[in-house]
N, C-alpha and C positions, 0 to 999 in steps of 0.2 A: 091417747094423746094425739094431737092433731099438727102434723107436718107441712108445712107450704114454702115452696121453692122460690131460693132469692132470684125474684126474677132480675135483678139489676148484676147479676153474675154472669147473666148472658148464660150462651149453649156452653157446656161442659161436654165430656165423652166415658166419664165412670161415676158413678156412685162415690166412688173415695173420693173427688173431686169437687162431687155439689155442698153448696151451700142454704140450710134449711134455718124458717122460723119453725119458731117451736112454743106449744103452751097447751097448756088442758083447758082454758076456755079461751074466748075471743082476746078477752081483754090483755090476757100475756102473750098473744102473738102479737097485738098493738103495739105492745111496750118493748116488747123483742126488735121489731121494725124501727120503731121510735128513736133507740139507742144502737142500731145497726148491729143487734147482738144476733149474728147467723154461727149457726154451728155446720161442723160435718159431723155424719151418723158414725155409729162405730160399727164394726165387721157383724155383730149379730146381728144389728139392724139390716143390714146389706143382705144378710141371710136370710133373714124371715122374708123380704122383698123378691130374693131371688126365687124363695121356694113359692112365694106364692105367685111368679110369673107377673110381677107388675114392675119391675124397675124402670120400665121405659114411662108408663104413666109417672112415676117417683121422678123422674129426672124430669119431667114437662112441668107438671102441677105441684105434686105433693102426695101424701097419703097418711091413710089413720095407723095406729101403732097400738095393737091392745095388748094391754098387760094384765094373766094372774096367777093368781097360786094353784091353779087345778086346770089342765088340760089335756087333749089327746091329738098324736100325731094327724088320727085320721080329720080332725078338724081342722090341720095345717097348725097346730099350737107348736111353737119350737121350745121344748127346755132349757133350761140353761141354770148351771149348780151354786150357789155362794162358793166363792175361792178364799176372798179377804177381805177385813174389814179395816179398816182408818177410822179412829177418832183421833179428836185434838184434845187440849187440855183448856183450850181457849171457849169461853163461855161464847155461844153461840156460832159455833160453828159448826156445820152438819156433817155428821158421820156419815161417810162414801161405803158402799159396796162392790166389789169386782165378779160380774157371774159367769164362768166360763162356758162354753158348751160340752156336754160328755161325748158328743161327737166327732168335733173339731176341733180348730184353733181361734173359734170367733168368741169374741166377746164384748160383754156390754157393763157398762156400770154403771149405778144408782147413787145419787143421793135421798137422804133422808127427811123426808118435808114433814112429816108430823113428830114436831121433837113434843117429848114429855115437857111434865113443869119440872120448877128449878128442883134439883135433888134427885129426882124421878131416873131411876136407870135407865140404858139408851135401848129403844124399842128393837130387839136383833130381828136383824132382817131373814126372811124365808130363807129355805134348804134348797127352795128350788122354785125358779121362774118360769112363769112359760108365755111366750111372745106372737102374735101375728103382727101381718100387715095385711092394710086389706085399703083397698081403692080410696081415694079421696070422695066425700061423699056429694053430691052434688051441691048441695044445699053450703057446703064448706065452702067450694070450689067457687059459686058464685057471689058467697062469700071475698071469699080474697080478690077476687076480680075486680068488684065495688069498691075495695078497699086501697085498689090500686097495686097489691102486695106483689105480683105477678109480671109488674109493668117493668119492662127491660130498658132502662135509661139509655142516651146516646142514640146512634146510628142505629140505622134501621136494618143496616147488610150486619152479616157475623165477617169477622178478621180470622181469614185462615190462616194456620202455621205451617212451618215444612212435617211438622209430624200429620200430614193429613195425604201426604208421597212416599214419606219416610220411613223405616222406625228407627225412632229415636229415643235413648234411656230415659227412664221415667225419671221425673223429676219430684222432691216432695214440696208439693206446692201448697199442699193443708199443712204446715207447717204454724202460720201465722193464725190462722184460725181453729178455735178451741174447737174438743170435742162433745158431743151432746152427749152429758149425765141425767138417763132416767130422774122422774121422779118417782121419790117413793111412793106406795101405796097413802090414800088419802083416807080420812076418819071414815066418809062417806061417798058414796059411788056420787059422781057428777056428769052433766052435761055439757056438750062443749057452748052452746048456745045459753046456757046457766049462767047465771052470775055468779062470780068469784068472791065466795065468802072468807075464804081460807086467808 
């Protein structure tokens, strides 16, 4: 899955504070942009970022997000376990997953994009996830550029606050903005540059 930074959020100073589009091909980060639908990542994403040494490129540009069912530490793969499931009783609504870390206290969670047909029991999600992150790839990068996604609205200067003298308590300021729910695994591996059959 491919991440790119609302550049119209301006300069932020953590990860728990940016603002990301989000989509497995081009076309849903369009549509993302389109309807100003940015999320914040959640704490594993934050992790798999940190461990792989790129958060500062994550907070400028963006970056990729892979997800599978089979990985190993030494490849930077982070695990992460099913905790809980949600469904609804509501026809067409998609069943959530919570996956915790068996390390920590990070976690991510999933919705369900390939629902069965009508009747079809609900596909349960893997035992265990395992996550990177890894650089924005060029080809993406000058992607969003063209596309404008990157372009910081307004003044040209950044607006300092006293917390840049200071310290001052944090405040929760992703409060208003939702958090990004994984998608599920898809029937068929895709490309981000692919068209969206799904």
């Amino acid at each position: 899955m491919t991440l790119i930074r609302d550049g119209s959020q301006g300069t932020v100073n953590s990860l728990t504070e940016a603002r990301f589009l989000f989509g497995r091909w081009t076309n849903e980060i369009i549509r993302s942009h389109e309807i100003l639908d940015y999320r914040v990542i959640p704490s594993g994403v934050i992790r798999a970022l940190e461990s792989a040494q790129i958060s500062d490129q994550a907070l400028e540009s963006g970056f990729e997000l892979e997800m599978s069912l089979s990985g190993s530490k030494e490849n930077g793969w982070i695990p992460f376990d099913t905790a809980l499931s949600v469904t609804s009783d509501r026809m067409y609504r998609r069943p959530r997953f919570l996956f915790v870390s068996p390390n920590d206290e990070s976690t991510l969670n999933m919705v369900q994009i390939a629902l069965g047909f009508c009747g079809e029991p609900i596909i349960e999600p893997p035992s265990r996830l395992w996550i990177r992150a890894k650089e924005l790839p060029e080809k993406s990068l000058f992607w969003a550029l063209d596309n404008d996604l990157l372009k910081c609205e307004g003044n040209s200067h950044e607006q300092m606050s006293l917390a840049h003298w200071f310290d001052l308590p944090e405040l929760d300021l992703v409060g208003e903005t939702r958090e990004l729910a994984l998608p599920g695994p898809p029937p068929d591996p895709y490309d981000f540059f692919s068209t969206n059959l799904y």
